[in-house]
PDB file with one MODEL, atoms N, CA, C and O in Angstrom:
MODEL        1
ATOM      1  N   UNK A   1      -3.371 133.251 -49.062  1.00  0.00           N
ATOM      2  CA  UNK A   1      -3.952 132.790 -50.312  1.00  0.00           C
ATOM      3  C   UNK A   1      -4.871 133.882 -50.841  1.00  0.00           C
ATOM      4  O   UNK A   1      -5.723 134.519 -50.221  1.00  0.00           O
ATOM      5  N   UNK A   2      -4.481 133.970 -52.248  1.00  0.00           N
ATOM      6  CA  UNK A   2      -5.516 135.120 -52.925  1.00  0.00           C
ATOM      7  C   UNK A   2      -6.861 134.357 -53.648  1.00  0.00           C
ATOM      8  O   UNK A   2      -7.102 133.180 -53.379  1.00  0.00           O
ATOM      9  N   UNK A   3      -7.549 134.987 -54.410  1.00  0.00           N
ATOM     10  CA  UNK A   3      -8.535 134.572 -54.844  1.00  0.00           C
ATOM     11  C   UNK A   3      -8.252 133.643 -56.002  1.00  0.00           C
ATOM     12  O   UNK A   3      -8.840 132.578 -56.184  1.00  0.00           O
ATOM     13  N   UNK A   4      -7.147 134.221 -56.891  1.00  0.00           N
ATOM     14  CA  UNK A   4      -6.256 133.531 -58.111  1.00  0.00           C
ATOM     15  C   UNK A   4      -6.104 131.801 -57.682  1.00  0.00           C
ATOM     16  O   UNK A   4      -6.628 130.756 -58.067  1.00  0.00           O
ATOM     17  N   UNK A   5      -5.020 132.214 -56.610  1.00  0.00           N
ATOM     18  CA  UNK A   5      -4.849 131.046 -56.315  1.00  0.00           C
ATOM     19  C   UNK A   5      -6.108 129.930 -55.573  1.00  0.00           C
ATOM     20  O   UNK A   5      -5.932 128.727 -55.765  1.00  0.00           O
ATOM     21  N   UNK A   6      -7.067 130.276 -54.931  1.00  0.00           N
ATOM     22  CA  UNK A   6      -8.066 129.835 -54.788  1.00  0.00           C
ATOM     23  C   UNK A   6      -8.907 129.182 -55.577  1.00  0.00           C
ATOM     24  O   UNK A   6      -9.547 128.217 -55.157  1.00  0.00           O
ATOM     25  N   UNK A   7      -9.019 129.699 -56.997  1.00  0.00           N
ATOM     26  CA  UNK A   7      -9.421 129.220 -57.911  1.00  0.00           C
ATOM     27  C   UNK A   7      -8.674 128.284 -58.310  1.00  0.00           C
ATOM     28  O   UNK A   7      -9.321 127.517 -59.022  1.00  0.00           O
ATOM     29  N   UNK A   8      -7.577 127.969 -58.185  1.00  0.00           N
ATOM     30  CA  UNK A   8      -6.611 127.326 -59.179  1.00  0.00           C
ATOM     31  C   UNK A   8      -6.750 125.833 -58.149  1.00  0.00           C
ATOM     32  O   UNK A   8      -6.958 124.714 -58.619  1.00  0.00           O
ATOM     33  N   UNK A   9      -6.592 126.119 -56.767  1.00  0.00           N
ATOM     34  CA  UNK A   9      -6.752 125.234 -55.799  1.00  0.00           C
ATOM     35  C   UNK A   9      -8.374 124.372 -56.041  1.00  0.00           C
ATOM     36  O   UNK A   9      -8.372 123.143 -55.971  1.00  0.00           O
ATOM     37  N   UNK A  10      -9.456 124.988 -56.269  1.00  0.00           N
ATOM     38  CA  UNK A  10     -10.542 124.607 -56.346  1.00  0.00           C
ATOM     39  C   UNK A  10     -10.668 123.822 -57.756  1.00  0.00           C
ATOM     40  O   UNK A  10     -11.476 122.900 -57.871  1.00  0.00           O
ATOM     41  N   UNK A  11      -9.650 124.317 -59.057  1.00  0.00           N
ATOM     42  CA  UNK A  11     -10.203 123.660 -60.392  1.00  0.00           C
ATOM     43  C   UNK A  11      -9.447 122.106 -60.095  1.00  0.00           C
ATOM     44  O   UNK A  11      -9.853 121.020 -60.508  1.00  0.00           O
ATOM     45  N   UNK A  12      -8.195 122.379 -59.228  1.00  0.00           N
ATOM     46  CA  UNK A  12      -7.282 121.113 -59.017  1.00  0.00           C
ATOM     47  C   UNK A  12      -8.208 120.362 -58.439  1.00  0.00           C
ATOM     48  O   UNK A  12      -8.357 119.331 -59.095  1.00  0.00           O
ATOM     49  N   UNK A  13      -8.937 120.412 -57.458  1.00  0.00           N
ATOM     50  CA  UNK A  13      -9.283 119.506 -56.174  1.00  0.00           C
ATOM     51  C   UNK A  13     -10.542 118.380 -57.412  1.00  0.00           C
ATOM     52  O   UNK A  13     -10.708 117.169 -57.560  1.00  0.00           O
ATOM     53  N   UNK A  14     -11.333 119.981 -58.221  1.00  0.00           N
ATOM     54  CA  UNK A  14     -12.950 119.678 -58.256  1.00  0.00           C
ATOM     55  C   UNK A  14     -12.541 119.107 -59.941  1.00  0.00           C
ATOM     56  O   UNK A  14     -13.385 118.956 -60.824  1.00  0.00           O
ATOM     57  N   UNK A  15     -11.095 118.857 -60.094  1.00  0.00           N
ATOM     58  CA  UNK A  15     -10.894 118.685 -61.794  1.00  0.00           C
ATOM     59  C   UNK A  15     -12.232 119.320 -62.858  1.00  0.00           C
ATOM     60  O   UNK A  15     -13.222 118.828 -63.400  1.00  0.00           O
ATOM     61  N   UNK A  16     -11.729 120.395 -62.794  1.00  0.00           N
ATOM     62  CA  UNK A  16     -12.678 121.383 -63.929  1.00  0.00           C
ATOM     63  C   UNK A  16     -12.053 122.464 -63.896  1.00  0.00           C
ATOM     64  O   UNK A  16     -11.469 123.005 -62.957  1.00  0.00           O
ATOM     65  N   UNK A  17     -12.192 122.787 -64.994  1.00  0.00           N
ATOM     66  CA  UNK A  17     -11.074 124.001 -65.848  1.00  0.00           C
ATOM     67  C   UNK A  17     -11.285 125.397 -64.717  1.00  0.00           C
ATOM     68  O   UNK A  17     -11.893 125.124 -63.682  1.00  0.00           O
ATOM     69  N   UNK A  18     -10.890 126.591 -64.861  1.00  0.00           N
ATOM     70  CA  UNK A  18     -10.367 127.397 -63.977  1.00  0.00           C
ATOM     71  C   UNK A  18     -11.008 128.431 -64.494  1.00  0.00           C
ATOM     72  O   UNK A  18     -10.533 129.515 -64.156  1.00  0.00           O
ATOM     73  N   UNK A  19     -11.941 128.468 -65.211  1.00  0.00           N
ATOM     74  CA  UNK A  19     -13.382 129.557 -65.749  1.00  0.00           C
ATOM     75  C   UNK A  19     -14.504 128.852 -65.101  1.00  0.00           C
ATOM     76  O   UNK A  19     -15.555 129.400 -64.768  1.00  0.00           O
ATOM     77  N   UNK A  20     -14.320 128.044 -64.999  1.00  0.00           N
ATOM     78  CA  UNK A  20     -15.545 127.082 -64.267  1.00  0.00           C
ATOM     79  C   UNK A  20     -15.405 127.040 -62.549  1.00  0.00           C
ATOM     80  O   UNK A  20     -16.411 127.078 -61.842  1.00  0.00           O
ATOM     81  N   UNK A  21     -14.052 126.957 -61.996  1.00  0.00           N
ATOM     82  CA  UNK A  21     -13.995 127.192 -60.775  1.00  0.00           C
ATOM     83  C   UNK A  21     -14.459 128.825 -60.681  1.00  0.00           C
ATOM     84  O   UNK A  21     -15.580 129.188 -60.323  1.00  0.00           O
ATOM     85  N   UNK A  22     -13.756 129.400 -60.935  1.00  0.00           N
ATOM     86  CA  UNK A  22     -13.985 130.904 -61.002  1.00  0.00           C
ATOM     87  C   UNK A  22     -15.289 131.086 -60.629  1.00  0.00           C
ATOM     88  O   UNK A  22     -15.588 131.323 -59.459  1.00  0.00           O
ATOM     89  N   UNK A  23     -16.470 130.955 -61.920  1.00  0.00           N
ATOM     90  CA  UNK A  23     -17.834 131.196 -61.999  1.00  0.00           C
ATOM     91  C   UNK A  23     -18.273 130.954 -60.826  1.00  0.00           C
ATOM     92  O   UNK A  23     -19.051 131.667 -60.192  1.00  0.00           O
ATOM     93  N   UNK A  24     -17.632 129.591 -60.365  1.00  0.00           N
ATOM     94  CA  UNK A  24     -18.634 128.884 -59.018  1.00  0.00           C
ATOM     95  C   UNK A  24     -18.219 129.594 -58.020  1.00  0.00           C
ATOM     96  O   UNK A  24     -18.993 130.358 -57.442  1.00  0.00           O
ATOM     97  N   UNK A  25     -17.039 129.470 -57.688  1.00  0.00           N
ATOM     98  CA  UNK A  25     -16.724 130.991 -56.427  1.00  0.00           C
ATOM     99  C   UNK A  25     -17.568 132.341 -56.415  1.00  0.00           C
ATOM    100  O   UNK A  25     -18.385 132.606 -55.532  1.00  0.00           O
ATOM    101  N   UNK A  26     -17.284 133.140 -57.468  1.00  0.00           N
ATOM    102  CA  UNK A  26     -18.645 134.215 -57.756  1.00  0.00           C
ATOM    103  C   UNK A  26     -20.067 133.813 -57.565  1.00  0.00           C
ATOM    104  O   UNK A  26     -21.060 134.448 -57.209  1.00  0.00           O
ATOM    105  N   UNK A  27     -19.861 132.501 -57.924  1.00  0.00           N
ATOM    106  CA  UNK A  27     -21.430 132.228 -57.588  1.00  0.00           C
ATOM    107  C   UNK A  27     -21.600 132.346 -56.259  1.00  0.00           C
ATOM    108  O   UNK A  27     -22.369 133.137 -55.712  1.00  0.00           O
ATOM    109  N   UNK A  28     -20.725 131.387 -55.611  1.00  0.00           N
ATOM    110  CA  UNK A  28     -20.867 130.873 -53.915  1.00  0.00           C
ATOM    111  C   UNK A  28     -20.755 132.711 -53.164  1.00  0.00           C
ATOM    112  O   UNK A  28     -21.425 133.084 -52.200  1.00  0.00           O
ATOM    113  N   UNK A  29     -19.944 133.408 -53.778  1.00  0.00           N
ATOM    114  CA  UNK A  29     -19.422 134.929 -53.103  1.00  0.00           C
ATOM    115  C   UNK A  29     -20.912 135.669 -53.266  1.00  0.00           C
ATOM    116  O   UNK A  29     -21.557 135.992 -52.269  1.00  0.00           O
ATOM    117  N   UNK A  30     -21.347 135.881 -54.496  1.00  0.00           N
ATOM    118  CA  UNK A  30     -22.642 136.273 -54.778  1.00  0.00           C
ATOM    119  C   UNK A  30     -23.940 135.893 -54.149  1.00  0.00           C
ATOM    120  O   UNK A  30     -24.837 136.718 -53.974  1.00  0.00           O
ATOM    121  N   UNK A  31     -24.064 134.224 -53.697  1.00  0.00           N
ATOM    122  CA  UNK A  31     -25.531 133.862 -53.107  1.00  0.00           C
ATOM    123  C   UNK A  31     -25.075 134.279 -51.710  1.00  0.00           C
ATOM    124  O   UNK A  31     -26.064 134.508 -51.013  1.00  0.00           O
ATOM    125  N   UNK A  32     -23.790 134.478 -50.981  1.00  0.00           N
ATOM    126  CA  UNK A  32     -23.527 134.943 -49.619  1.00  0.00           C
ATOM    127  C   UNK A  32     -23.912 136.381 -49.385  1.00  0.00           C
ATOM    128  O   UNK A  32     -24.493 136.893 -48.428  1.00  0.00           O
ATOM    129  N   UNK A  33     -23.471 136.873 -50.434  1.00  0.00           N
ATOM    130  CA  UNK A  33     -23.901 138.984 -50.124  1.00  0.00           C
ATOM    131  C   UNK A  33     -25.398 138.874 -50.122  1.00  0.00           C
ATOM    132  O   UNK A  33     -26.198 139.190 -49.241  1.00  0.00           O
ATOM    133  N   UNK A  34     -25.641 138.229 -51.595  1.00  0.00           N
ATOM    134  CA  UNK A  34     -27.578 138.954 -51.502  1.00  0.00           C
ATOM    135  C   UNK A  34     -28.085 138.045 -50.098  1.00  0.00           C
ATOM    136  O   UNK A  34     -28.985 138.602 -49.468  1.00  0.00           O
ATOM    137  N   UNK A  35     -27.700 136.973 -49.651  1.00  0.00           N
ATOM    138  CA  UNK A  35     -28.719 136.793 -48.345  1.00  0.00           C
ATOM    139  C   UNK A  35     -28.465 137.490 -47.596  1.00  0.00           C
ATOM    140  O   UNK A  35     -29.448 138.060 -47.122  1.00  0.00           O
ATOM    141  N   UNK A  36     -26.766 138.002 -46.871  1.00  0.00           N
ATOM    142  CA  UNK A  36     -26.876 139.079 -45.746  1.00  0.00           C
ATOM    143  C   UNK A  36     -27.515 140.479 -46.099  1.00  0.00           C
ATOM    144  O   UNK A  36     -28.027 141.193 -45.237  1.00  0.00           O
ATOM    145  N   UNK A  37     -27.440 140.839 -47.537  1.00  0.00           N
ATOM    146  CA  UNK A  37     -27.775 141.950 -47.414  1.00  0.00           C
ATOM    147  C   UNK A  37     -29.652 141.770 -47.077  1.00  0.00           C
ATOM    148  O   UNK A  37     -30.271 142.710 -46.577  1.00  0.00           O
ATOM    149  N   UNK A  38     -30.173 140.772 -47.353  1.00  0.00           N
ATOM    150  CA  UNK A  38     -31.317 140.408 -47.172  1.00  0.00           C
ATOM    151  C   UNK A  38     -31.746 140.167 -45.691  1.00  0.00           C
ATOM    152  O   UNK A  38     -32.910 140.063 -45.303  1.00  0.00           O
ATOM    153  N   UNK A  39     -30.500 140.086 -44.848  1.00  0.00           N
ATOM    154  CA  UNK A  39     -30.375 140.209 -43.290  1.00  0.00           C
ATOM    155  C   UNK A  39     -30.554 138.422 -43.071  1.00  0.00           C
ATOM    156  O   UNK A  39     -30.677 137.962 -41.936  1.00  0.00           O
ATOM    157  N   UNK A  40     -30.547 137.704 -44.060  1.00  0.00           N
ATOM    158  CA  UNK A  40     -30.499 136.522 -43.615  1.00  0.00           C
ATOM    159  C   UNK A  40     -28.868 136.037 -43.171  1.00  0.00           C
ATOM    160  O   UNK A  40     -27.937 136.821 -42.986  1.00  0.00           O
ATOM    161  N   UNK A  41     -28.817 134.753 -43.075  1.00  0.00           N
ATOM    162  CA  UNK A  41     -27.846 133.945 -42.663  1.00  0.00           C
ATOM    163  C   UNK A  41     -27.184 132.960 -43.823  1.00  0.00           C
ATOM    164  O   UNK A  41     -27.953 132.791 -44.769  1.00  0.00           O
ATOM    165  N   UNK A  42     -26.150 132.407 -43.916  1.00  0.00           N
ATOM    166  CA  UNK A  42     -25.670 131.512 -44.664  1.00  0.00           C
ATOM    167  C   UNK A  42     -24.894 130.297 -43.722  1.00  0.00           C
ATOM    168  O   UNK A  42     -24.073 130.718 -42.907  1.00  0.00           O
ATOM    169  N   UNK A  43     -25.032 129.367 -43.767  1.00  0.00           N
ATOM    170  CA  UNK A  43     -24.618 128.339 -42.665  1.00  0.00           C
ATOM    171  C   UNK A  43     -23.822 127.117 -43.482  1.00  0.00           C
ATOM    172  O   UNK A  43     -24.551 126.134 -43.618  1.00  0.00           O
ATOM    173  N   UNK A  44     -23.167 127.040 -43.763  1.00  0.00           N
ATOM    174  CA  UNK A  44     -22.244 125.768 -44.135  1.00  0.00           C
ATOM    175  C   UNK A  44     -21.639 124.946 -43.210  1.00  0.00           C
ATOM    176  O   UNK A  44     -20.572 125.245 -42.673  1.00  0.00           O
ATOM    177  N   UNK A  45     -22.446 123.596 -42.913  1.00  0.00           N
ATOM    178  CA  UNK A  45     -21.851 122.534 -41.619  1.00  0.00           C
ATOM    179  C   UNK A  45     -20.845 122.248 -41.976  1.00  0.00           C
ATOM    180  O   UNK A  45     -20.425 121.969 -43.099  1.00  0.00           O
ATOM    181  N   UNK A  46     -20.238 122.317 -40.715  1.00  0.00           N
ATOM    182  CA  UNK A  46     -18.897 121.808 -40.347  1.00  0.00           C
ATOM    183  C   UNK A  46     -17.950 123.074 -40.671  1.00  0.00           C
ATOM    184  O   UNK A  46     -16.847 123.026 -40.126  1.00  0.00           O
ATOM    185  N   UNK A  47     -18.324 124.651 -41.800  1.00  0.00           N
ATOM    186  CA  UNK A  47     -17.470 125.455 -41.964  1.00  0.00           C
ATOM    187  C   UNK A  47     -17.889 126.103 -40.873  1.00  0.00           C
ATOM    188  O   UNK A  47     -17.487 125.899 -39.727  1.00  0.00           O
ATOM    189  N   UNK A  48     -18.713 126.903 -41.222  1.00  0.00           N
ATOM    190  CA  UNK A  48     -19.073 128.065 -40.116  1.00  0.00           C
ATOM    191  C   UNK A  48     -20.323 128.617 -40.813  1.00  0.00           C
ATOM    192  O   UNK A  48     -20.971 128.064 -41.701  1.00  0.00           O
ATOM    193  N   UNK A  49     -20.616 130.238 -40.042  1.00  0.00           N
ATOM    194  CA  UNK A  49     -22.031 130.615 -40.722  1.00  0.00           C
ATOM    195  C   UNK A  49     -21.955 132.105 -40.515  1.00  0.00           C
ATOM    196  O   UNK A  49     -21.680 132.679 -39.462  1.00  0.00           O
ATOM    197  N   UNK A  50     -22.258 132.675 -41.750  1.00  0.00           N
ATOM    198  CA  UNK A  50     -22.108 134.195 -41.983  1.00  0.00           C
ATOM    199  C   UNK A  50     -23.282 134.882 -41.209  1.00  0.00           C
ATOM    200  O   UNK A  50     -24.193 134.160 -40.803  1.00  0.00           O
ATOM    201  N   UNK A  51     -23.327 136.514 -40.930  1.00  0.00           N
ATOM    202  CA  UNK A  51     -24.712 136.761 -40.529  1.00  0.00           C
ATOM    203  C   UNK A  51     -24.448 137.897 -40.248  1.00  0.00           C
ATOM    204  O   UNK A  51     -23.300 138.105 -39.856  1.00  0.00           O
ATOM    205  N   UNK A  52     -25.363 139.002 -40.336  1.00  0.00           N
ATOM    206  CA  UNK A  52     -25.336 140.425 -39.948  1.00  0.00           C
ATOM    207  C   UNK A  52     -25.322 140.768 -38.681  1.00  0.00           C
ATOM    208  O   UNK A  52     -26.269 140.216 -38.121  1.00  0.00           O
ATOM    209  N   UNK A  53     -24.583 141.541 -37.811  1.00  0.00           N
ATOM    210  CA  UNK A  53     -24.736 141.832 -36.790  1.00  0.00           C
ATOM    211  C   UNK A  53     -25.183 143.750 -36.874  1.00  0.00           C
ATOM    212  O   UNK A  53     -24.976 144.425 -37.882  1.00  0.00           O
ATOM    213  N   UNK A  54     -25.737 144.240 -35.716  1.00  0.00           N
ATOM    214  CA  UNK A  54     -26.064 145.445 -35.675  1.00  0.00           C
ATOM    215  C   UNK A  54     -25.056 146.147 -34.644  1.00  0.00           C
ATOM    216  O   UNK A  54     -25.096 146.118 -33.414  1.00  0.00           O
ATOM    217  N   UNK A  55     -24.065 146.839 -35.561  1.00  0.00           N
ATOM    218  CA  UNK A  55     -23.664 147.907 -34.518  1.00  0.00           C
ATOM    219  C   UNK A  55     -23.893 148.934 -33.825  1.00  0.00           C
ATOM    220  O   UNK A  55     -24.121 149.734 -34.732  1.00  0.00           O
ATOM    221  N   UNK A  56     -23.997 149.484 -32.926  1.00  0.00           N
ATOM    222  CA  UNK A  56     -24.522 150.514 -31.910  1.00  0.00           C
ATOM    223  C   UNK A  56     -23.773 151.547 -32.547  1.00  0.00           C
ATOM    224  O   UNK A  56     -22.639 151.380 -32.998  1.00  0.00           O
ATOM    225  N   UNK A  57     -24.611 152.945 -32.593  1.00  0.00           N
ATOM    226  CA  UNK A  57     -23.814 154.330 -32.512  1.00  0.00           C
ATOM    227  C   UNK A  57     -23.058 154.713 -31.480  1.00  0.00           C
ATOM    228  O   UNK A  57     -23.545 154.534 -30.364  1.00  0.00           O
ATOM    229  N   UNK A  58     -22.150 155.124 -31.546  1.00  0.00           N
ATOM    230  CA  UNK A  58     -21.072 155.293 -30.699  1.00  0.00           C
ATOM    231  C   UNK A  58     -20.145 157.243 -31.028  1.00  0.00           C
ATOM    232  O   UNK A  58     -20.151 157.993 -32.004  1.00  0.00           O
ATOM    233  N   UNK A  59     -19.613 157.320 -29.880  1.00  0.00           N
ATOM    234  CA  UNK A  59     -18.424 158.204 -29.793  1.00  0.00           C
ATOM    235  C   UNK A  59     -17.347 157.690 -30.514  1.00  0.00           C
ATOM    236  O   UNK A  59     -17.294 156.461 -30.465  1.00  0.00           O
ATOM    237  N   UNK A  60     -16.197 158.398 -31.371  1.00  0.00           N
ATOM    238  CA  UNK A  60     -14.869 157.721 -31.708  1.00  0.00           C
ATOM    239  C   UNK A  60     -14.207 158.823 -31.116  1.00  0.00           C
ATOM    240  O   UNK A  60     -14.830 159.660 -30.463  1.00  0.00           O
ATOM    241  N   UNK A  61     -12.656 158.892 -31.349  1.00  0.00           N
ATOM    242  CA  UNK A  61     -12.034 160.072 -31.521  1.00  0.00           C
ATOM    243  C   UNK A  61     -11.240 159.843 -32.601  1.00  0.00           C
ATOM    244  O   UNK A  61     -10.860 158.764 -33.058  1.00  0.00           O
ATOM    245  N   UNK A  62     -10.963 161.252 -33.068  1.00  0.00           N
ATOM    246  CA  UNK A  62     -10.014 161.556 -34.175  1.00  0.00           C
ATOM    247  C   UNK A  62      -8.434 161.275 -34.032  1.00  0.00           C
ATOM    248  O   UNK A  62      -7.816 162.157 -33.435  1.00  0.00           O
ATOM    249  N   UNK A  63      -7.804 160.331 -34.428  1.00  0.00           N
ATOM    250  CA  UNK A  63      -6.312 160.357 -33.724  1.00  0.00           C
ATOM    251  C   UNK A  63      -5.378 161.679 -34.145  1.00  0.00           C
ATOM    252  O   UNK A  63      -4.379 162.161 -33.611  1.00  0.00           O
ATOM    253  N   UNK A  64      -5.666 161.823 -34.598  1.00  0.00           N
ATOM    254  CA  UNK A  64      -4.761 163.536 -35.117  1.00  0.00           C
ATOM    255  C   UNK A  64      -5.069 164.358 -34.311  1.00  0.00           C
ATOM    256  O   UNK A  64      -4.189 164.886 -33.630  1.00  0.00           O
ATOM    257  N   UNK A  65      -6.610 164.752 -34.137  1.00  0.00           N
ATOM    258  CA  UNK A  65      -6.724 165.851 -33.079  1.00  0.00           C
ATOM    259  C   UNK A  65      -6.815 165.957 -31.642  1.00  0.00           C
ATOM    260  O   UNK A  65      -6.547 166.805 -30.790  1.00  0.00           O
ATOM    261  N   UNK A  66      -7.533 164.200 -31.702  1.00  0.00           N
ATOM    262  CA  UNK A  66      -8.221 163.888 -30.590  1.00  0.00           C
ATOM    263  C   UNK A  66      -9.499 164.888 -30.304  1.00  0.00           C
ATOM    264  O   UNK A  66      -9.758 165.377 -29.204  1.00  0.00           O
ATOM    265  N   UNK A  67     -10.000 165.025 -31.118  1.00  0.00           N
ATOM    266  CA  UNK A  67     -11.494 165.486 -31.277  1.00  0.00           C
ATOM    267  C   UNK A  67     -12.206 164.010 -31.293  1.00  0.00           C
ATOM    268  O   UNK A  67     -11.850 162.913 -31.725  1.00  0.00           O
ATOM    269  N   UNK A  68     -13.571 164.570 -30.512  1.00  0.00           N
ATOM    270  CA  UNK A  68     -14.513 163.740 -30.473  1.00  0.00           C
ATOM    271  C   UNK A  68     -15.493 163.781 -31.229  1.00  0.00           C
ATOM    272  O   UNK A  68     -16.207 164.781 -31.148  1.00  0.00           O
ATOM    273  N   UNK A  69     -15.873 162.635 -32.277  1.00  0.00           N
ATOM    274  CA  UNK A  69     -16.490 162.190 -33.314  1.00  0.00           C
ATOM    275  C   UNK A  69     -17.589 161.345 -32.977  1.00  0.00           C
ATOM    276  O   UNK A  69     -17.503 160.841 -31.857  1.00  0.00           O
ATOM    277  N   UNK A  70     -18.871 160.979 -33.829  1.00  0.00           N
ATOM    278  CA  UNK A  70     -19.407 160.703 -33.721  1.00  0.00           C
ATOM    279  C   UNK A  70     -19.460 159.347 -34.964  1.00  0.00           C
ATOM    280  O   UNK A  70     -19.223 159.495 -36.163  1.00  0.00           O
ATOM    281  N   UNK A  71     -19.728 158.421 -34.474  1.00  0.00           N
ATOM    282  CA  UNK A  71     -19.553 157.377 -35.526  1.00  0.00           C
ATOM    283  C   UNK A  71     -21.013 156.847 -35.652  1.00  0.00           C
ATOM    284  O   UNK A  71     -21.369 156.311 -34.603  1.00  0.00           O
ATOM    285  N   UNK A  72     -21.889 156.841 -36.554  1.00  0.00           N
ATOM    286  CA  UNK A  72     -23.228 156.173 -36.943  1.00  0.00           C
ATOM    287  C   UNK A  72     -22.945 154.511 -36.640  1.00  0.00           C
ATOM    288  O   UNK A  72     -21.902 153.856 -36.660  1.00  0.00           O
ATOM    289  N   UNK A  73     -24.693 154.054 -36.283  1.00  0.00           N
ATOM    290  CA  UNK A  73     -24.470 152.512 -36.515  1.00  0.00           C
ATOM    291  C   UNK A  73     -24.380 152.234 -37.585  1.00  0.00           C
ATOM    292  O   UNK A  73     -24.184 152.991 -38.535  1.00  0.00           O
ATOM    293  N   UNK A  74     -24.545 150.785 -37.585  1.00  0.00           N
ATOM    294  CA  UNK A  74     -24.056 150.562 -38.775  1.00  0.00           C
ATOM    295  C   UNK A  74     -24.391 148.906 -39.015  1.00  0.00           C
ATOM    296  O   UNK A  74     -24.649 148.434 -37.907  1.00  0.00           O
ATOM    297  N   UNK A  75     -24.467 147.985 -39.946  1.00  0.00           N
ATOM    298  CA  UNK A  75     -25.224 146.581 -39.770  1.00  0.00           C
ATOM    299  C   UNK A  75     -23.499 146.170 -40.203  1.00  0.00           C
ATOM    300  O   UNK A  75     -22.847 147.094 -40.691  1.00  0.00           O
ATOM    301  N   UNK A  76     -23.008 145.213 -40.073  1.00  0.00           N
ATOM    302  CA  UNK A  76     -21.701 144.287 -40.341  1.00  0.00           C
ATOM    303  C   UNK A  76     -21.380 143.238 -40.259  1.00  0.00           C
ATOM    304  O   UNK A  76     -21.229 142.834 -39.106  1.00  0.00           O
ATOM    305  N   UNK A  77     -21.091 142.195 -41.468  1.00  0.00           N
ATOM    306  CA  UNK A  77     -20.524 141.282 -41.391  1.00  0.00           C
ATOM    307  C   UNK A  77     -19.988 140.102 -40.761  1.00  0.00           C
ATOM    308  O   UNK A  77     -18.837 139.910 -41.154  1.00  0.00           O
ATOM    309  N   UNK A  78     -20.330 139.357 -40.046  1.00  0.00           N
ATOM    310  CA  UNK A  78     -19.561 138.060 -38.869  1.00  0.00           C
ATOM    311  C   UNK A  78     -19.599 137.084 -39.206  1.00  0.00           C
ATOM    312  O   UNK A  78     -20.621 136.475 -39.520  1.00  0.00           O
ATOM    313  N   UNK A  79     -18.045 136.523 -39.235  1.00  0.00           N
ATOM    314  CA  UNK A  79     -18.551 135.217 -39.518  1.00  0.00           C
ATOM    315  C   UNK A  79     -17.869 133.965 -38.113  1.00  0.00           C
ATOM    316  O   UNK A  79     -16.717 133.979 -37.678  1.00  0.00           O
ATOM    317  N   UNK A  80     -18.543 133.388 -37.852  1.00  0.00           N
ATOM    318  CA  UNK A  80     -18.709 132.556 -36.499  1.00  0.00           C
ATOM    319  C   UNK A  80     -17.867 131.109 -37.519  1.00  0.00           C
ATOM    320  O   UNK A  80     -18.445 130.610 -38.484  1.00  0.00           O
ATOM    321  N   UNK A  81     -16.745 130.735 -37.142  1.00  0.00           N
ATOM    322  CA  UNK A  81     -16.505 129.509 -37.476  1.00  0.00           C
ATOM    323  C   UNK A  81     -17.004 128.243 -36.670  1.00  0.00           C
ATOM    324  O   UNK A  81     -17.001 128.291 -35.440  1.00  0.00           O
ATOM    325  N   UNK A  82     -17.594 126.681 -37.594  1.00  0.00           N
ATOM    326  CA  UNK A  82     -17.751 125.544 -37.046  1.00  0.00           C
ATOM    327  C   UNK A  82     -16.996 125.147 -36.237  1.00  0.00           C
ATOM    328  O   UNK A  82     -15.937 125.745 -36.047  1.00  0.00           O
ATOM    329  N   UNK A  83     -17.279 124.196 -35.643  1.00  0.00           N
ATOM    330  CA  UNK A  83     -16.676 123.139 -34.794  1.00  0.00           C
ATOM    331  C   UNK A  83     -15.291 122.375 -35.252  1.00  0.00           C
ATOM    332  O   UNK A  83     -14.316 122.198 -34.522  1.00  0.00           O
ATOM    333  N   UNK A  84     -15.479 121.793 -37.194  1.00  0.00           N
ATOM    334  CA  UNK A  84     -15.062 121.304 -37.693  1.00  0.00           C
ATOM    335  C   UNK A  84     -13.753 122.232 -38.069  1.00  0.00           C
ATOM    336  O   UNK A  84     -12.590 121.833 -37.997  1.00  0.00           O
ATOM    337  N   UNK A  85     -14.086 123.290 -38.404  1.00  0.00           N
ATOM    338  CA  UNK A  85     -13.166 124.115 -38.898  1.00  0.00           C
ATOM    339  C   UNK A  85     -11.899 124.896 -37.426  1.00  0.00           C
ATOM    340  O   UNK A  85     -10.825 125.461 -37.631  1.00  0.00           O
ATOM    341  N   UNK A  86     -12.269 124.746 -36.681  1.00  0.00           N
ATOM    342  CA  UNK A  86     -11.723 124.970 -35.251  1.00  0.00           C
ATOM    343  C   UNK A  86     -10.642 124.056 -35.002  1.00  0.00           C
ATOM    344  O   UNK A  86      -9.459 124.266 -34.733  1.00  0.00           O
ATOM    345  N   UNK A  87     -11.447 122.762 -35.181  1.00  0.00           N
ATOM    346  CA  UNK A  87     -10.526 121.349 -34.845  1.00  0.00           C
ATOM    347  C   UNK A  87      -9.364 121.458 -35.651  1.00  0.00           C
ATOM    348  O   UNK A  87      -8.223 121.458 -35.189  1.00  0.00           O
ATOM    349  N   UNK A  88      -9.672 121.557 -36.951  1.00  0.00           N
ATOM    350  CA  UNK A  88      -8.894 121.534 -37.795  1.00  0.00           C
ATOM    351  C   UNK A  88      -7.312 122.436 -38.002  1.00  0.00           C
ATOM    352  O   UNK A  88      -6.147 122.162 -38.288  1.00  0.00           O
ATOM    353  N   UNK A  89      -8.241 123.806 -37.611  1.00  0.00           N
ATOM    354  CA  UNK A  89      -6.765 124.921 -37.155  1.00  0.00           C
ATOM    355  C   UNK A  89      -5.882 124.554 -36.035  1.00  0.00           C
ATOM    356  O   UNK A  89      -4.707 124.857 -35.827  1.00  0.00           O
ATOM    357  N   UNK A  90      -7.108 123.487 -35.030  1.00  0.00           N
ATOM    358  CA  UNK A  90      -5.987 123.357 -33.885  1.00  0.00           C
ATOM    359  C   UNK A  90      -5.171 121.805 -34.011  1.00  0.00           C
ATOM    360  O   UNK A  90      -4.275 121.513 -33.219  1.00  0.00           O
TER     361      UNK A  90
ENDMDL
END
């Protein structure tokens, strides 16, 4: 599923036109970035809950040369699914 169709799924469910689903997705996509980037959390019961994790600096290698690289940390993205949402896939 793309975002298109996401919207189209959301104006069906929430009966409201498909500029109005839209907005609210951007909205919901938008209040999720500025809190992680704020290093906070976003928690939706029963979905799951977003949150920054801190990656360690590390060694990589280059697959072409197999030279050894150095990769910076780095803060990233996780998202931990609910209980509810688990059950549901299974």
């Amino acid at each position: 599923m793309n975002k298109t169709e996401l919207i189209e799924l959301i104006a069906g469910k929430a009966d409201i036109s498909k500029a109005a689903a839209g907005r609210a997705l951007d909205a919901l996509i938008g209040g999720v970035k500025t809190t992680l980037k704020k290093g906070g959390t976003v928690t939706l019961v029963g979905f799951g809950t977003f949150a920054v994790t801190a990656r360690a600096a590390r060694t990589g290698r280059n697959p072409r040369t197999g030279e050894a690289i150095k990769i910076k940390k780095a803060k990233v993205p996780k998202f931990r699914p609910g209980k509810a949402l688990k059950d549901a896939v299974n």
